[in-house]
C-alpha positions in Angstrom: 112.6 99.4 101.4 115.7 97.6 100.3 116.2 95.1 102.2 117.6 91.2 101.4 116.0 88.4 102.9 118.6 86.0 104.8 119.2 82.8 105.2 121.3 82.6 108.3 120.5 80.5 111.2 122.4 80.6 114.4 121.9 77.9 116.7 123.0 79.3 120.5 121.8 77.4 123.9 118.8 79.0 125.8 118.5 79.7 129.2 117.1 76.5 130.0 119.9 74.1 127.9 118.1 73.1 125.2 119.1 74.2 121.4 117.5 77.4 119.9 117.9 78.2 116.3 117.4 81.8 115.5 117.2 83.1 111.9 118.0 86.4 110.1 114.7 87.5 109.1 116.0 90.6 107.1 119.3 92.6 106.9 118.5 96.6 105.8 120.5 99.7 105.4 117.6 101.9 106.4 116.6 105.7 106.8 114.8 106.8 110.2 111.1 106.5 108.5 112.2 103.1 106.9 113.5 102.4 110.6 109.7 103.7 111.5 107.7 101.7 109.3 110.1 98.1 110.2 108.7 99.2 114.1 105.2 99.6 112.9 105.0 95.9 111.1 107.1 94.5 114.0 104.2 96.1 116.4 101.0 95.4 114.6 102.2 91.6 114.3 103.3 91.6 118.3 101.1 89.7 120.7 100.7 89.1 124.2 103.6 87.8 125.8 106.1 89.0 122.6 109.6 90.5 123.9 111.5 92.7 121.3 115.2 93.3 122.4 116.7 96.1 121.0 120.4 96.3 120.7 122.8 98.7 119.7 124.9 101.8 120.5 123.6 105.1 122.0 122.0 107.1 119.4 121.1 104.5 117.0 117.3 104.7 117.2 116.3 102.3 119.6 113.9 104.8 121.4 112.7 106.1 118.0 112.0 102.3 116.7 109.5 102.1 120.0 108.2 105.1 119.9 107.1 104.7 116.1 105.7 100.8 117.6 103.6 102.9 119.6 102.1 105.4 117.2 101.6 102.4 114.5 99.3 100.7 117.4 97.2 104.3 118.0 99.3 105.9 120.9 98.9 109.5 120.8 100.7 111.1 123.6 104.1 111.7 124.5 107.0 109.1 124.4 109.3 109.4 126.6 112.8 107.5 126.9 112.8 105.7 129.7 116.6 105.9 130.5 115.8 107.9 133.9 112.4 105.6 135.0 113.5 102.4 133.5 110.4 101.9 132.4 107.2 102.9 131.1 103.7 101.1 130.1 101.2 102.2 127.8 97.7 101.2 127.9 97.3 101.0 124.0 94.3 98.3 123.3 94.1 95.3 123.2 97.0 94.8 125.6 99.4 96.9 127.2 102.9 97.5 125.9 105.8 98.1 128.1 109.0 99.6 127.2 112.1 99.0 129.3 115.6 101.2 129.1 118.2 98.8 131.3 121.2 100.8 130.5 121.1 102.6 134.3 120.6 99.1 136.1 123.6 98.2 137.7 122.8 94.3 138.4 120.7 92.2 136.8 118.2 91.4 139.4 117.0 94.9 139.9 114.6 94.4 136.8 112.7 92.4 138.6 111.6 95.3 140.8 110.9 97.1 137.6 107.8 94.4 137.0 109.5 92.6 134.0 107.8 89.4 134.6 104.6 90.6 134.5 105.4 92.4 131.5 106.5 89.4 129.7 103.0 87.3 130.7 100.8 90.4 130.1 101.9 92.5 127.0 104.1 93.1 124.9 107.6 93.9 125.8 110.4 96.4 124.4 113.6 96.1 125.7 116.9 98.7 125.3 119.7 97.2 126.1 118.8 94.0 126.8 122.6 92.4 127.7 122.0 93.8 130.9 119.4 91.1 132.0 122.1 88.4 131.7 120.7 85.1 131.3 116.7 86.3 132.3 115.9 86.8 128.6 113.5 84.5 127.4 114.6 82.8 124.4 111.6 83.5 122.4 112.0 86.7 121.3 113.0 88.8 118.7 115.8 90.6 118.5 116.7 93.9 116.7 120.5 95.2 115.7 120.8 98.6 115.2 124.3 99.8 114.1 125.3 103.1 112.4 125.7 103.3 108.5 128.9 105.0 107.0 125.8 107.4 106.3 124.7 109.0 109.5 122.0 109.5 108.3 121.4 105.5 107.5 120.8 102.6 109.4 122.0 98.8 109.4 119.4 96.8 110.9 118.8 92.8 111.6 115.9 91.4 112.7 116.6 88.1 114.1 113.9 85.5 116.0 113.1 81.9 115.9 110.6 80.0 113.7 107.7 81.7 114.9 108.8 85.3 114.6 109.8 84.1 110.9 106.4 82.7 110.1 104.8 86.0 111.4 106.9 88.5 109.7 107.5 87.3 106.3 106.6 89.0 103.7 107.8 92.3 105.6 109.9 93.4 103.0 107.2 93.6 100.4 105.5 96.9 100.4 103.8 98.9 103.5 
């Protein structure tokens, strides 16, 4: 996969005032199975507790990208977008893996109805659109920007997460 290791670190406040640095972890023009196989290394290094926010435009593959996290941890039936239910858990083993659409909610403080906090104590958590939750994010998680590619067929994506996230995923541009 070509993709270039980055440098970058952006330093932002969290929701609780105190300095977060966030670094690049890799910057990609990517097909839709490269796309797949960045979700299934993402996954298989996820633990309980993990939040993955996915941001970008309709269309871009943030359902595909948590679909493929699925299949890469064993799921084997249907995956549907959430953008109707708002969310959807999977029991995959060892811990369940939710996956949240907020592009319907209207406010913020509807997600809480949708069982987001015990999502983020209990699994693993993938989020579409995540801007919508508005200062609820925790800030230890990773995010991922997906933007179109002059190519439709292509793919920029950024993975960006803090120290741990970095320790945990390097290495993910070297082979499968």
């Amino acid at each position: 996969m070509p993709c270039a290791r980055v440098a970058k670190v952006y330093e932002g406040r969290c929701t609780r005032g105190r300095v977060l640095a966030m670094a690049d972890i890799i910057a990609c023009v990517v097909n839709m199975a490269q796309l797949e196989l960045v979700a299934a290394k993402i996954a298989r290094k996820a633990v309980s507790g993990d939040i993955v926010a996915l941001h970008g435009d309709l269309g871009t593959g943030k359902t595909t990208f948590v679909r493929a996290a699925l299949r890469s941890l064993g799921w084997q039936d249907e995956v549907p977008s959430p953008t109707f239910t708002l969310a959807q858990v999977y029991d995959v083993d060892p811990l369940p893996v939710w996956h949240f659409d907020l592009f319907r909610l209207s406010h913020p403080q509807e997600v809480v109805e949708l069982g987001i906090e015990e999502a983020f104590s209990d699994g693993v958590s993938f989020i579409e659109w995540p801007e919508r939750l508005t200062g609820q994010m925790p800030s230890d998680h990773l995010d991922i920007i997906l933007r179109f590619a002059e190519d439709p067929a292509l793919r920029h994506i950024v993975v960006r997460g803090d120290a741990p996230w970095v320790q945990r995923l390097a290495g993910m541009c070297d082979g499968p």
